[in-house]
C-alpha positions as CSV (number, residue, x, y, z in Angstrom):
1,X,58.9,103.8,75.0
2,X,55.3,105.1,74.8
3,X,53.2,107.4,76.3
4,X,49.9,104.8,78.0
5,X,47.0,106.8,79.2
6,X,44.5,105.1,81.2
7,X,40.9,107.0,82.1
8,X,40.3,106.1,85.9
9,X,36.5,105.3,86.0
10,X,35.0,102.2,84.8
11,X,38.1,101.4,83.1
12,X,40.8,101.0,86.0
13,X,38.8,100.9,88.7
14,X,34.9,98.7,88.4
15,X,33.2,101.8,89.5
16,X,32.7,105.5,89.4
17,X,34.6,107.3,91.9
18,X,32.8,110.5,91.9
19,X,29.6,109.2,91.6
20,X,31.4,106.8,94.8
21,X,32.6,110.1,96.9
22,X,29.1,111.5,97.0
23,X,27.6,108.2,97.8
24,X,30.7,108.1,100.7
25,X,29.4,111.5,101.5
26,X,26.3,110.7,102.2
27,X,26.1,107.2,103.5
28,X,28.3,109.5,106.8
29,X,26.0,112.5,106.9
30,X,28.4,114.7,105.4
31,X,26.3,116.4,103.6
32,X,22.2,116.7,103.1
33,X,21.1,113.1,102.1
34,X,18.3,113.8,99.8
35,X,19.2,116.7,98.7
36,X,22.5,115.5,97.5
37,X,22.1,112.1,96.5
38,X,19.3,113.4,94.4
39,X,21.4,115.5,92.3
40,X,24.4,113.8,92.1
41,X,22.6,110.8,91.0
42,X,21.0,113.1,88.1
43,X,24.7,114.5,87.0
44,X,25.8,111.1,86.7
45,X,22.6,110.7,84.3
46,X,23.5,113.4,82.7
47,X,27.1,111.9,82.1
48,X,25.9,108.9,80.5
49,X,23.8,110.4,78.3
50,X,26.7,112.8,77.0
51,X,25.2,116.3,78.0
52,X,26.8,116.9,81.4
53,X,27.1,120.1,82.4
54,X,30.4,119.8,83.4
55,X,30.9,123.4,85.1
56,X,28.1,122.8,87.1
57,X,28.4,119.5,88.2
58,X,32.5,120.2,89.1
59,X,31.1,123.0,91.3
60,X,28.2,120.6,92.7
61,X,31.5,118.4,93.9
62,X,33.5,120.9,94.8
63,X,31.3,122.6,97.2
64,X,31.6,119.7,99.9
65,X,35.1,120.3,100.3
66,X,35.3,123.7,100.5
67,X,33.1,123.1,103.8
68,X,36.1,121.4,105.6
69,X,40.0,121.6,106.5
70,X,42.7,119.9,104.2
71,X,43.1,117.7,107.5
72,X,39.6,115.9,107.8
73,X,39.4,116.0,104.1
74,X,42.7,113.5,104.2
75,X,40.8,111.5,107.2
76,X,37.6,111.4,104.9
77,X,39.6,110.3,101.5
78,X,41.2,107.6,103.7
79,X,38.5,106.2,104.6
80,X,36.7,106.8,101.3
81,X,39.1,104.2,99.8
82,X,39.3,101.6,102.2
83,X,35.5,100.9,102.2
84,X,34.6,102.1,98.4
85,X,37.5,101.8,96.3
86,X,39.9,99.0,97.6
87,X,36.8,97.0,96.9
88,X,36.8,97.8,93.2
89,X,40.5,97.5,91.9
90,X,40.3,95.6,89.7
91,X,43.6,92.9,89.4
92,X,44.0,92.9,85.7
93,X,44.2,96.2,85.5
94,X,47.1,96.4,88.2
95,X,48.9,94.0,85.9
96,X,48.0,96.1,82.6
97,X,50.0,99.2,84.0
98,X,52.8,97.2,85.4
99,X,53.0,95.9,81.5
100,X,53.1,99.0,80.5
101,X,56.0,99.6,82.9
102,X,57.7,97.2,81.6
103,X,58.0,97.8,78.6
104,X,59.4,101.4,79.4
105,X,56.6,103.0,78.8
106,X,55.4,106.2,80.3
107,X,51.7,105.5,82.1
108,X,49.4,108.4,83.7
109,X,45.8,108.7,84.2
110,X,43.8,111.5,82.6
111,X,40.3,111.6,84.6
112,X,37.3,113.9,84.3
113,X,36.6,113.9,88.0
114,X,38.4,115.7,90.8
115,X,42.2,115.3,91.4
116,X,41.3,115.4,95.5
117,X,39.1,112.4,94.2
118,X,41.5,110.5,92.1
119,X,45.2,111.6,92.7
120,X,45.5,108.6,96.0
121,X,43.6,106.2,93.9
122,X,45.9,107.0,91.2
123,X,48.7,106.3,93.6
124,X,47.2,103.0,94.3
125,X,47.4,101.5,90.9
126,X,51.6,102.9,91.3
127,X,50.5,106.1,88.4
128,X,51.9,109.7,89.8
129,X,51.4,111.1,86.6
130,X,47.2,112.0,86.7
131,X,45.5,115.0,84.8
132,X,42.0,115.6,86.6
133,X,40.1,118.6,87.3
134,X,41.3,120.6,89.3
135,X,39.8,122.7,92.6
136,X,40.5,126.0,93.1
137,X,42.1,126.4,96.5
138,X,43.5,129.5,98.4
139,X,44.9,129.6,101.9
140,X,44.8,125.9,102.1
141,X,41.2,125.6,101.5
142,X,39.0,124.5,98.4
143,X,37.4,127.9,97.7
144,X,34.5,125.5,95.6
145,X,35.2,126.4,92.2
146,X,37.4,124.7,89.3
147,X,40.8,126.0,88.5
148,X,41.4,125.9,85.1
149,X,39.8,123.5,82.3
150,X,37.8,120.9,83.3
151,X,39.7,117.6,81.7
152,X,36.3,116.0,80.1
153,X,35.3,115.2,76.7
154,X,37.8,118.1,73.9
155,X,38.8,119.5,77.8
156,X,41.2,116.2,77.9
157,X,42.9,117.1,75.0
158,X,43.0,120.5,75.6
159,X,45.1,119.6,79.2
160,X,46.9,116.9,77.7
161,X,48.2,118.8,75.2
162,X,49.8,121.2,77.4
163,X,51.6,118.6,79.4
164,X,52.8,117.2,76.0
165,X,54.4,120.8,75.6
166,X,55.3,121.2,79.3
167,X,57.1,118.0,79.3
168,X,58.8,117.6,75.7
169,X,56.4,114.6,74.9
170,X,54.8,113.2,71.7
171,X,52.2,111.0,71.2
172,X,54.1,108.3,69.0
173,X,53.2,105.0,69.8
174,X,50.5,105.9,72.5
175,X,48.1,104.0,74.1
176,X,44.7,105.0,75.7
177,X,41.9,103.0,77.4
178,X,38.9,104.3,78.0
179,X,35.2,102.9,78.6
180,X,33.4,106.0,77.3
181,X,32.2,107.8,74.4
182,X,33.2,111.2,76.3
183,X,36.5,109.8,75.3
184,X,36.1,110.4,72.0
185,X,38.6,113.5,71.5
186,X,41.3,111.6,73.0
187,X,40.8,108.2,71.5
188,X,41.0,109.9,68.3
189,X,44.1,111.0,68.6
190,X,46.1,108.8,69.9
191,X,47.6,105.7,68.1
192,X,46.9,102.8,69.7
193,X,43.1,103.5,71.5
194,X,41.6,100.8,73.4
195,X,37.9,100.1,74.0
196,X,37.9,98.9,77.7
197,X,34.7,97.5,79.5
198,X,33.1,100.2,76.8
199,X,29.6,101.6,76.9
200,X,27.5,100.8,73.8
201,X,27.9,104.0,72.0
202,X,31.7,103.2,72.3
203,X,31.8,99.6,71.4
204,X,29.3,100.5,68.4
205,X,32.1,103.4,67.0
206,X,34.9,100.9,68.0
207,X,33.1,98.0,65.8
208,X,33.0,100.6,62.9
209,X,36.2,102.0,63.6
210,X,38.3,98.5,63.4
211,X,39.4,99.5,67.7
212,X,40.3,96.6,70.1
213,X,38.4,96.1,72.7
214,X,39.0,94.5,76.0
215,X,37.3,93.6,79.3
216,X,40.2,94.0,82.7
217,X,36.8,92.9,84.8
């Protein structure tokens, strides 16, 4: 029995689900379409190219949210994954995970992006066990701002080992797929780290590095 961590974006799922909730967000008026679209299309930019501001851009995602009851944010999310996620599962990785299971192994997701986001798509794919960024919230509102450490690039890590504490875990004989060079940290440490679908600064360090590399499009 092994510990298999799986990234959510691009790797599990074809797609970008925060980039995908402020698209959602704007495609229903939810929130100022040019104003929005604009900058969330630059964070995700900014992503790609490795220098996200990750404080900023949480808060940027955050803010929406804060704007509305727990209620219409679980109408909105349900709707958010019928029409933009459910069209990008992807069925090899379904099958991946339930491998994983098989074999005994324990499987969670550790995301960069929201855990309003990604906790139900994390459900979809049968994972309870997802470390995401967290929102603040106080009397049952998102307040806008991030709880905690953000879990991106050394911030994974950072989170992940405190669950390892938390839940008497090691990393012997893990796994974790990831398509992205902001991966790095965690790749590095694990034992078994798989390239998946992999940008081409990842595939690059994977050629040099001797690391599998798979496609579950």
């Amino acid at each position: 029995m092994a510990l298999a961590i799986f990234d959510l974006d691009n790797t599990l799922i074809g797609g970008d689900s925060d980039f995908l909730w402020g698209e959602f967000l704007v495609q229903n008026g939810y929130v100022n379409a040019e104003h929005f679209s604009e900058q969330n299309a630059q964070f995700y930019e900014d992503y790609k190219r490795g220098n996200l501001d990750i404080m900023a851009y949480q808060r940027f995602a955050l803010k929406p949210l804060s704007k509305q009851s727990m209620q219409t944010l679980a109408v909105w999310h349900n709707q958010f994954m019928q029409t933009f996620i459910e069209p990008i599962v992807l069925p090899k990785a379904l099958a991946l995970v339930e491998e994983h299971k098989a074999k005994g192994d324990r499987v969670m997701i550790i995301t960069a992006t929201n855990t309003f986001v990604t906790r139900p798509i994390g459900m979809r794919y049968g994972i309870t066990e997802l470390l995401g960024t967290e929102g603040e919230i106080k009397n049952n509102r998102y307040t806008g701002e991030v709880a905690g450490i953000p879990t991106f690039q050394s911030g994974k890590v950072t989170r992940l080992n405190e669950w390892l504490q938390q839940e008497h875990e090691t990393l012997e004989g893990s796994y974790f797929y990831s398509d992205s060079f902001n991966d790095l940290p965690l790749l590095e440490i694990v034992d078994n780290p798989v390239v998946v679908d992999g940008d081409d600064k990842l595939l690059a360090i994977a050629k040099e590095k001797n690391w599998p590399s798979i496609s579950l499009r």
